[in-house]
N, C-alpha and C positions, 0 to 999 in steps of 0.2 A: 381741476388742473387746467381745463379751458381757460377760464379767467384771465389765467396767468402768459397766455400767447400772445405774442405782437404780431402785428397784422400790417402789411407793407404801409398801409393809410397810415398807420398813426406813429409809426416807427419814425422817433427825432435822434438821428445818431450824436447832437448833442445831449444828448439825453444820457449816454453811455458814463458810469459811475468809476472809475478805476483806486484798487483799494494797495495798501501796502503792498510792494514786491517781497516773495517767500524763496528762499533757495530751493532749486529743484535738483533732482538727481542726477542731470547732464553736466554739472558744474557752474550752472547757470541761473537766472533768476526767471519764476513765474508772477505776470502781473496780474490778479484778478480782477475781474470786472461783472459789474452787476447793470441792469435798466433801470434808472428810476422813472415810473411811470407817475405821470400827474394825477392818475385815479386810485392807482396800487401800492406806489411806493413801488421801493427796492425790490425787483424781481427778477429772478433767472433769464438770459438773454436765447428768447427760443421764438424763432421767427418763420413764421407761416409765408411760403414763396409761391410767385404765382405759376404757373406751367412753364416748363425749361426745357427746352431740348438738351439731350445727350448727344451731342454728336460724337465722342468717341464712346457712350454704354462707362460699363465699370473698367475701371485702371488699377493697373497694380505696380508698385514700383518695390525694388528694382522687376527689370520685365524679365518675361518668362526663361526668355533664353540667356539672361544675367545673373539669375539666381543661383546661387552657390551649395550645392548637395546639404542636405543637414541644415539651412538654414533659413527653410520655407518657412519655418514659422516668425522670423522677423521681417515679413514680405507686409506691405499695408497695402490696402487697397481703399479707393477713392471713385467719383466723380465729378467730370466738370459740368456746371450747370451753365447751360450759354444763355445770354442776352439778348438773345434772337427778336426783333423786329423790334429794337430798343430806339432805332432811329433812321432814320431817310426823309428822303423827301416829304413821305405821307407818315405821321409814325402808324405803324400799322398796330401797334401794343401798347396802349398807353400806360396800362400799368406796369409792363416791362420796364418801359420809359425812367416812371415812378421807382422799379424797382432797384433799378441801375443808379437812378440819380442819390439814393438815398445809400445803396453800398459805395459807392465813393465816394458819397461824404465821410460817410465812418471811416473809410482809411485816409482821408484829409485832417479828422478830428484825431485820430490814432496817432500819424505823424506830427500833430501838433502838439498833441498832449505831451509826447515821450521828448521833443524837443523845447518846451518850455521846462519840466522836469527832471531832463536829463541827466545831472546830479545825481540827484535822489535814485532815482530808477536805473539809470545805465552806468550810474559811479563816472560818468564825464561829463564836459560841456561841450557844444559843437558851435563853432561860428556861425553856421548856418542850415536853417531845414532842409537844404538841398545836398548835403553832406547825411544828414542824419538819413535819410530817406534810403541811400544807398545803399545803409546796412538792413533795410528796409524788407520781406517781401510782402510783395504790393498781392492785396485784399482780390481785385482786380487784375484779370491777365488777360492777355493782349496776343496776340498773334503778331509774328515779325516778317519781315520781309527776308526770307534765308541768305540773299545776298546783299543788302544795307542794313540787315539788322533793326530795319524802322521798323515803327508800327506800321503794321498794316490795317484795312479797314475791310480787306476780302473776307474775315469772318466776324463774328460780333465775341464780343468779349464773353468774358468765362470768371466763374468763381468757382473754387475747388471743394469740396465737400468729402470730407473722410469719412470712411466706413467702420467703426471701431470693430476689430476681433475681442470675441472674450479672450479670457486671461486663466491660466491656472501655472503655478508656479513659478511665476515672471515668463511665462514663453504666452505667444497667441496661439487659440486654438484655431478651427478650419469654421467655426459657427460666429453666429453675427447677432444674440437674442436680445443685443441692446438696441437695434434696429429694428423697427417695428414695420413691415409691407405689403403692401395690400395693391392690386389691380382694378381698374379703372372697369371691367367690365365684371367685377366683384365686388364692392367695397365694402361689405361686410366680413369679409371672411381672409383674415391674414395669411398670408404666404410666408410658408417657412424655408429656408434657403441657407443652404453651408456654399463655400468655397466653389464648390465643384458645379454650384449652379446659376453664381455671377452671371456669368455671359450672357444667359439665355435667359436670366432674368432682366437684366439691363442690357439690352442689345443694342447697337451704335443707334444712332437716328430715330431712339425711342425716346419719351419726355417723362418726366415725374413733376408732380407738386410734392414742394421737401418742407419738412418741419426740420429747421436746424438750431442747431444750437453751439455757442460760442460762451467759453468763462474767464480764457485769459490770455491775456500778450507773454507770451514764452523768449526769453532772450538769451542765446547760446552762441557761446565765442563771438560775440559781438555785433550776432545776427537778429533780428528782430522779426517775429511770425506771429500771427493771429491764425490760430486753425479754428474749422467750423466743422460741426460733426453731422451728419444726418439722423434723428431721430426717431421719423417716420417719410415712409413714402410714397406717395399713390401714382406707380406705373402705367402710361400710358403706350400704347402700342405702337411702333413705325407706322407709319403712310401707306408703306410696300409691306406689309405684314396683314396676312389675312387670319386673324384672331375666331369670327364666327363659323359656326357649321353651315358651309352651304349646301349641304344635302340634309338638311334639319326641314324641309318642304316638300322634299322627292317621294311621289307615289313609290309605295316598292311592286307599283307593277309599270311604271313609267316605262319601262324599255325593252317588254315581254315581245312588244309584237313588231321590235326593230334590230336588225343584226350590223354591225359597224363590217362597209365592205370595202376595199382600196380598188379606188380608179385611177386609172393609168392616163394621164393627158399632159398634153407640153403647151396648156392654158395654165398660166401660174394663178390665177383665180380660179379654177378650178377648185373645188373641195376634194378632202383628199377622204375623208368618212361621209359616207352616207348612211341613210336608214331605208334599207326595203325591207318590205313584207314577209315574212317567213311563212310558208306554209305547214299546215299542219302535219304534223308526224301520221305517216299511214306505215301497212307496213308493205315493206318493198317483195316483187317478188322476181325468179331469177331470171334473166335473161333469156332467150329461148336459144337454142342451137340451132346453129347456118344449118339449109337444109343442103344446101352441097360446099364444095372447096370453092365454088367462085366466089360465093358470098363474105369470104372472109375479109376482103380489102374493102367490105363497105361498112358504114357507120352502125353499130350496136346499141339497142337500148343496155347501159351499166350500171347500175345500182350504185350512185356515189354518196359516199360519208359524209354529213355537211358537217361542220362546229357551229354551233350557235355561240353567241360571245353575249353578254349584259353591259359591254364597256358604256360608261356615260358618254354623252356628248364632252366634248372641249368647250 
């Protein structure tokens, strides 16, 4: 099955094969497509992608608070995978660079294709690609400016990436077993994951390498889509996410002969936990009795209760 992956290097999106359009179930037509490779021939289009931030984690549309009782199971969920350090000044990712440059092509080749066969494929002719493109959506998303509507450049583009639910009965279930996921600080050992544990497996500002996959241009009411699916993942952790054990090192007598005490001081460097010395446990004994009444207003040895506490340091 390796064989058969393409690998950002060698990925030529004119390479992409598109075969007879099939009527599909929405009223609409599917156009499949294959890769032909120059060492393989015609192969499934399943493309190995280099590390992507999630800046929004897993999406679900419509969203939670849109969702209509009874009709969670036609809810999809997705991610976008961003293009993060694809360009500036310095390109800080080359193969980002690489990997951007080569999915816009594909949606360049995609709106060319469908527009010199428009005909055949969409049953019209258009005057021109910039017409066709409209009915278009673009492979490639963009961030706009909420008040001109421009692109903007304050974040780096996005490609969307759907998460397929299984299926029984024409409805979606809450399980995901066509998607295969695994973590970055396990790669051996798959992670198995329903609905209920998206988020906290895909958490915003966490990164995956995706194995995706793409079979056909879908066109419905005169709208034109490329979906790409996720096939496999390897989850990589937030920045701000502390993943190892760091008390995987801690003597378990490290803090036998220290008790955490609160100091009172209006030095805002100050520490506010210390560590003193704890003396050994003897055993106490009682007080002696004032030998007359005057002695009562003066200071008593008291037998007082200490807590000992094990709290770590901060």
């Amino acid at each position: 099955m390796t064989d058969k992956l393409i690998t950002v290097e060698e990925f030529q999106p004119k390479n992409i094969i598109y075969k007879d359009p099939k009527k599909n179930s929405h009223g609409g037509v599917t156009i499949p497509y294959l890769y032909n490779c120059p060492r393989r021939g015609e192969i499934p289009f399943l493309l190995k992608t280099p590390k992507c931030s999630l800046p929004f984690g897993a999406s679900q549309y419509p969203s939670k608070e849109n969702v209509i009782a009874g009709k969670e199971h036609e809810v999809r969920y997705s991610m976008e995978l961003s293009f993060t350090g694809y360009s500036g000044g310095d390109i800080s990712d080359p193969k980002m660079k690489m990997f951007f440059d080569k999915m816009t092509a594909f949606q360049k080749e995609r709106n060319a294709f469908l527009f010199k066969n428009s005909k055949k494929f969409l049953k019209k002719t258009y005057k021109s690609i910039d017409v066709l493109e409209e009915l278009c959506n673009p492979i490639i998303k963009y961030s706009r400016d909420k008040q001109t509507g421009e692109i903007s450049d304050k974040y780096a583009p996005r490609i969307s990436t759907k998460l397929g639910r299984d299926r029984k009965d024409d409805k979606n279930l809450d399980t995901f077993s066509g998607v295969r996921v695994y973590r970055s600080t396990d790669k051996s050992k798959r992670v198995e994951f329903d609905i209920s544990g998206l988020q906290g497996l895909f958490p915003s500002r966490s990164s995956v390498k995706g194995l995706i996959s793409g079979t056909s241009v879908s066109v419905v009411s005169g709208k034109v889509s490329t979906p790409l699916y996720a096939k496999q993942l390897m989850v990589f952790p937030s920045e701000h996410e502390i993943v190892v054990n760091v008390f995987a090192d801690d003597s378990d007598n490290e803090d036998e002969d220290a008790v955490a005490v609160c100091v009172d001081s209006d030095d805002e460097d100050a520490v506010a936990d210390k560590k003193v010395p704890v003396a050994k446990p003897t055993k106490s004994k009682p007080a002696p009795a004032p030998e007359s009444d005057d002695d009562e207003d003066e200071d008593s040895e008291v037998e007082v209760e200490v807590e000992v506490t094990d709290d770590d340091e901060d």
